[in-house]
Each structure stands twice: as C-alpha cells, then as structure tokens.
C-alpha positions as CSV (number, residue, x, y, z in Angstrom):
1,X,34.3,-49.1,-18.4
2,X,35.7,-46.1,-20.8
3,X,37.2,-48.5,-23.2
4,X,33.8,-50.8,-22.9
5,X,32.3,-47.6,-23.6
6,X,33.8,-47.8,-27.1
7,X,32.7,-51.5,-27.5
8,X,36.3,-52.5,-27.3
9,X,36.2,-55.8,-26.3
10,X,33.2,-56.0,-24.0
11,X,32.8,-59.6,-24.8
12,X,36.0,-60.4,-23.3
13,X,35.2,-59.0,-20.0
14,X,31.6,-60.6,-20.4
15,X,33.4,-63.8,-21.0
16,X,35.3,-63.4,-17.4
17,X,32.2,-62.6,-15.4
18,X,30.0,-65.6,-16.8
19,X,32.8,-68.1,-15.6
20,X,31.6,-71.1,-14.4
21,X,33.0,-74.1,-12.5
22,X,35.7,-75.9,-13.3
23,X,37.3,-72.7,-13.8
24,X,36.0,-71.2,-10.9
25,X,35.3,-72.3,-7.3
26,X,31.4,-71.4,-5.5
27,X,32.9,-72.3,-2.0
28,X,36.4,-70.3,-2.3
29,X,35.0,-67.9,0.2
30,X,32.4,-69.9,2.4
31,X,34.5,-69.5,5.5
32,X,33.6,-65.7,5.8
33,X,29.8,-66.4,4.4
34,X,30.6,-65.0,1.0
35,X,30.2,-66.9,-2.4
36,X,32.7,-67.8,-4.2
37,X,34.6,-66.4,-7.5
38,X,32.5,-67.5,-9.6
39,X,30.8,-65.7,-12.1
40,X,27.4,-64.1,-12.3
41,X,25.6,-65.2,-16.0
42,X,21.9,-63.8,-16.0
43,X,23.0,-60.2,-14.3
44,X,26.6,-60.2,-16.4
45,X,24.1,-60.5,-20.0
46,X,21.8,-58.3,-18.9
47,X,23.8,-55.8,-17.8
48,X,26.8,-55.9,-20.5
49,X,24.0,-55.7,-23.2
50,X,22.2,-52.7,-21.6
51,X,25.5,-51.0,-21.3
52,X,26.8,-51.3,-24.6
53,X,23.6,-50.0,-26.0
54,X,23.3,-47.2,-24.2
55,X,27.0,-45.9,-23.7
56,X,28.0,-47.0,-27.1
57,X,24.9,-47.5,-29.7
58,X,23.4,-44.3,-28.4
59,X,24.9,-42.3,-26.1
60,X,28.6,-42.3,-28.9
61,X,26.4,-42.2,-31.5
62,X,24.2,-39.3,-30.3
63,X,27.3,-37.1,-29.7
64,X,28.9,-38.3,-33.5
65,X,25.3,-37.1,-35.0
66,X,25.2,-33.2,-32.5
67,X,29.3,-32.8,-34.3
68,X,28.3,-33.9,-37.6
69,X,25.3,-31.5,-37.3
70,X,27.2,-29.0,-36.5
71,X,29.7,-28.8,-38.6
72,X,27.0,-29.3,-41.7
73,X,25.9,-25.9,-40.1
74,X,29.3,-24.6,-40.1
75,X,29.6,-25.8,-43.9
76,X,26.7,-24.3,-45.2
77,X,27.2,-21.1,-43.2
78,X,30.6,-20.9,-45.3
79,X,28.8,-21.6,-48.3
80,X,26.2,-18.8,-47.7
81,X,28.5,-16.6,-46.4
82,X,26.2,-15.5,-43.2
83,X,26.5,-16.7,-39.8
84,X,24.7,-15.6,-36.9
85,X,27.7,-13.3,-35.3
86,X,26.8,-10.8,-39.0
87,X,23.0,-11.3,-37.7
88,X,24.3,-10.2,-34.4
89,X,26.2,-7.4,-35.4
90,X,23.8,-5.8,-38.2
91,X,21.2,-5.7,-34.6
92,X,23.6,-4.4,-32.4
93,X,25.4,-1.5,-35.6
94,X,21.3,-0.9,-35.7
95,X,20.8,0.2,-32.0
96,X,23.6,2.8,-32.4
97,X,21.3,4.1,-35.2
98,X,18.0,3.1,-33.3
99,X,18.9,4.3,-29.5
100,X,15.2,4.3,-29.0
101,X,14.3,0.7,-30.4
102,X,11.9,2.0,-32.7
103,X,12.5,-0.4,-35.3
104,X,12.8,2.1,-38.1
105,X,15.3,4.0,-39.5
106,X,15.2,6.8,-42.4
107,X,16.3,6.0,-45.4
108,X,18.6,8.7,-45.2
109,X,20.8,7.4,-42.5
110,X,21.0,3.5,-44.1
111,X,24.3,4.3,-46.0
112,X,25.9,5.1,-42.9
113,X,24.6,1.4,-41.2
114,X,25.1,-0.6,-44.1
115,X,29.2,1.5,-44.5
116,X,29.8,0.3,-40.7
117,X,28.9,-3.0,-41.3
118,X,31.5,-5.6,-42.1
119,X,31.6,-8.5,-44.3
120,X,29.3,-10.0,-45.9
121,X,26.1,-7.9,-45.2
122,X,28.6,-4.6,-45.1
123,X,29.1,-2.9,-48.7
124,X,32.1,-1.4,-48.9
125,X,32.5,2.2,-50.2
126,X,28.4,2.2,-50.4
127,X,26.6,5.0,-52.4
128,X,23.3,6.2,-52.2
129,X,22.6,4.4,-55.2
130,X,23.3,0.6,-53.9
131,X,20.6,1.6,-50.6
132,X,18.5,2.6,-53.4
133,X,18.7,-0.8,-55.3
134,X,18.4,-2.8,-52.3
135,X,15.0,-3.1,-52.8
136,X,13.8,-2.1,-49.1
137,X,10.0,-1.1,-48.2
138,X,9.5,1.9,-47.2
139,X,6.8,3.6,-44.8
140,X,5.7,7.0,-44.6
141,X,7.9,9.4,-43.9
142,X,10.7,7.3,-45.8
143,X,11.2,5.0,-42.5
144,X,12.9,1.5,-43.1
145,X,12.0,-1.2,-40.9
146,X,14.9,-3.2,-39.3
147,X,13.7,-6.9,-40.5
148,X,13.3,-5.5,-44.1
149,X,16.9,-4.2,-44.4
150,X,18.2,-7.0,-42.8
151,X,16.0,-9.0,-45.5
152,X,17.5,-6.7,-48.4
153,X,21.0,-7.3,-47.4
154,X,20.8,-11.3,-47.0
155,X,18.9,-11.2,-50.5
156,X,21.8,-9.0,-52.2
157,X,24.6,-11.4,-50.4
158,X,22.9,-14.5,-51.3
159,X,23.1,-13.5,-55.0
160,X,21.7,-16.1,-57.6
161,X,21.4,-18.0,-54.8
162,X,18.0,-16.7,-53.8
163,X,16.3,-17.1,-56.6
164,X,14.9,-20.3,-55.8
165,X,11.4,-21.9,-54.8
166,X,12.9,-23.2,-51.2
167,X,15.0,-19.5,-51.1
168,X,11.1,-17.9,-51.1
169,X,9.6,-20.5,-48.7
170,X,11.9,-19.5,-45.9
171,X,11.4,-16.1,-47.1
172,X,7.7,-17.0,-46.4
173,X,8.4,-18.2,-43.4
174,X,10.5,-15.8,-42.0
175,X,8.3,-13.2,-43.2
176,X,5.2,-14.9,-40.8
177,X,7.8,-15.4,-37.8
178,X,8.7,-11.4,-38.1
179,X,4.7,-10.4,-38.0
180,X,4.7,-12.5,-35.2
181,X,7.4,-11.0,-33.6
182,X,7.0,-7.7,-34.7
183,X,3.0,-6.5,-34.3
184,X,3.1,-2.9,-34.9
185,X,4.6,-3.8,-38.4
186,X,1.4,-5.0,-39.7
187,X,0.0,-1.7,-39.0
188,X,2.3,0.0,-41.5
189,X,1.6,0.7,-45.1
190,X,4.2,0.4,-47.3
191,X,4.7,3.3,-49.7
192,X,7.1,2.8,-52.0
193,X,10.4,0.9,-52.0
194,X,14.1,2.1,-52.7
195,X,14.2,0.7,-56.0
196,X,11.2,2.6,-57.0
197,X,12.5,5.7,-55.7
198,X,15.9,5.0,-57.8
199,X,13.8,4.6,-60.8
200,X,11.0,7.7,-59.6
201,X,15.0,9.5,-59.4
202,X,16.4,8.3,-62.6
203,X,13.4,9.0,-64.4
204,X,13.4,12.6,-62.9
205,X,16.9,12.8,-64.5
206,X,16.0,11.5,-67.9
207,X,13.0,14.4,-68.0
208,X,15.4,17.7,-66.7
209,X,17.9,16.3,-68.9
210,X,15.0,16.3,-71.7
211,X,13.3,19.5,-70.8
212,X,16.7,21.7,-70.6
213,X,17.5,20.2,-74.4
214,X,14.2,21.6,-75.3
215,X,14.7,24.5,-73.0
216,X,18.4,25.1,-75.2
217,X,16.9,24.1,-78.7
218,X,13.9,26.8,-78.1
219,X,16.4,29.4,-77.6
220,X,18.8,28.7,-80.1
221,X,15.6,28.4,-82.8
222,X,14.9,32.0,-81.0
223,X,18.1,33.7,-81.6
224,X,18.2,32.2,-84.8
225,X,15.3,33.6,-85.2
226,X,16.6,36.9,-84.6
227,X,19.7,36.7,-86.3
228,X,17.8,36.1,-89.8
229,X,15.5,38.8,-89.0
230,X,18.3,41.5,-88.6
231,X,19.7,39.8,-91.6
232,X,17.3,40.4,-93.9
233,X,16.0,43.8,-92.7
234,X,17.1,46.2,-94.2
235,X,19.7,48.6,-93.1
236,X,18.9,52.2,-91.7
C-alpha cells in the first residue's frame, strides 16, 4: 500500500484482484464454505480509485504544496532579511528594557536596545544620530512605543525595498492589527518624531554656530573700534 501510495503500479495490483475465471477458480474453497480465489471487480474499482485519489492526488500532493510553501517563506525571508526569530528577539531585548510591559520606552535608552540587537534589525556601533533618523513617533514625555520601533527598524532594513504601494498596504494593515492589539495606543498623541527632533537639533546647531560668529564679529568690530580710537587720539 506505501508504494500504491505513490501510484506505482496500482493498476497492476488492480489487474490481480479483478481476475476472473479461467484464471481463477469460484469453488477452490467450497469445502470450508468460503469462495473461491477469484477476484472481486466492483469493490477492487471502487476502492483502488478512491485510494489513489486520496493517498496520492491529495493527500502527496497536499504535503508537496505545505514544503513548497514553506520554503517560498524561507526564500523570501532570505530575500528580506527578517525572519520571525529577529521579531522574537527585538520583543524579548525589549522586556529587559520594559520589565513593566508598558509598551514604551524613552528615547533616551533606544541606543542601547537597538546596540544589543543582532542582525538585521541591530545597528552596529549605533549613535544617537541613526535613533534620531529612524523616524520613530514620539509621545509626551519622549516615550517610543514598542510597535513603532519595531516599525522603524523593518523600514530602515528593508531599504528601497519599502518604498512601494504593496510595502504601504501591509504597513496599512499592520498598522490596523497593532490598534487592535494595542488599545491604549490610540489614546496617545504623537508629538514629534526622531527625525524631527534631529532636524529641531541640527537646526539648533546651525543658529549657536550663527549667533557666536555674530557674537565674535561684534567684538572684533568693537575692539577695532577701540584700537582706531586710541589711534587717532591724540597723545597726552
């Protein structure tokens, strides 16, 4: 039945059981009130072709389509470069952080979750400034929620990747399966982002850079000032 199972010559064996007198005899065992060794056609059809269906047509089949499923999973997990073991581990580096499981983190302490977190989602070496232009929301008191981070980091792995019209529809829809598993995050108001505040930083930069040249040049001009006035005073 294994190697029928593979639709390796069923007929044959279909062929034996349908035998039919000459080749068989119906009284071979009417002495002990049995039939003989003949075949048995009607049950022998029905049953062969029921069996090959299922064990081989659907049953080999269904077990051909789970492997080839999986391993189109597998293929494009490689391609993206994030399986569900990084999802895994971002949640579980992010209890360590979040003993209390309040979802939220301040933006202060993400450089030391995303530096314990390996490849992909990890960023090796990680500065201040690549949290900042990660692009998370933030909430008052500069808290990060856990979804958006993890959001952030899939978006900066992906790459060019994301920046297509099915990327954003699973964005969309991952988006409405987090406020459904997340509640309370509806509730928050998002203040500003991290790329924001890099350019809310870098733009504070650009202006104490600009005001201490004025600052300099206004005194300079005013000692200038002073050394042409003691110049052309005249002497006592």
């Amino acid at each position: 039945m294994t190697r029928l199972a593979t639709s390796a010559g069923w007929n044959d064996v279909l062929d034996a059981i349908m035998v039919r007198e000459p080749d068989c005899d119906a009284n071979l065992y009417e002495a002990a009130g049995l039939t003989g060794d003949c075949g048995f056609e009607g049950f022998a059809i029905f049953y062969f072709s029921t069996f090959v269906l299922v064990a081989f047509l659907i049953m080999i089949n269904m077990y051909i389509a789970v492997i080839l499923d999986n391993f189109s999973e597998a293929q494009q997990a490689d391609e993206i470069g994030i399986d569900e073991d990084d999802i895994n581990l971002f949640y579980e580096k992010w209890k360590v952080f979040d003993p209390k499981a309040t979802q939220f983190l301040n933006v202060s302490k993400l450089r030391d979750l995303v530096g314990q977190l390996s490849s992909p989602l990890g960023i090796h070496d990680v500065t201040e400034d690549d949290i900042l232009q990660l692009d998370i929301p933030l909430y008052p008191s500069d808290r990060a929620h856990c979804i958006d981070v993890l959001q952030a980091l899939i978006s900066r792995t992906l790459g060019p990747n994301n920046n297509t019209d099915e990327f954003d529809m699973i964005k969309e829809l991952m988006a409405e399966s987090f406020r459904a598993a997340f509640p309370t995050l509806a509730a928050e108001v998002v203040e500003t982002t991290t790329k924001q505040r890099l350019r809310e930083i870098r733009a504070a930069i650009v202006l104490q850079k600009a005001f201490r040249r004025f600052k300099n040049y206004k005194r300079n001009e005013a000692l200038e000032g002073i050394q042409k006035t003691r110049t052309e005073s005249p002497e006592v």
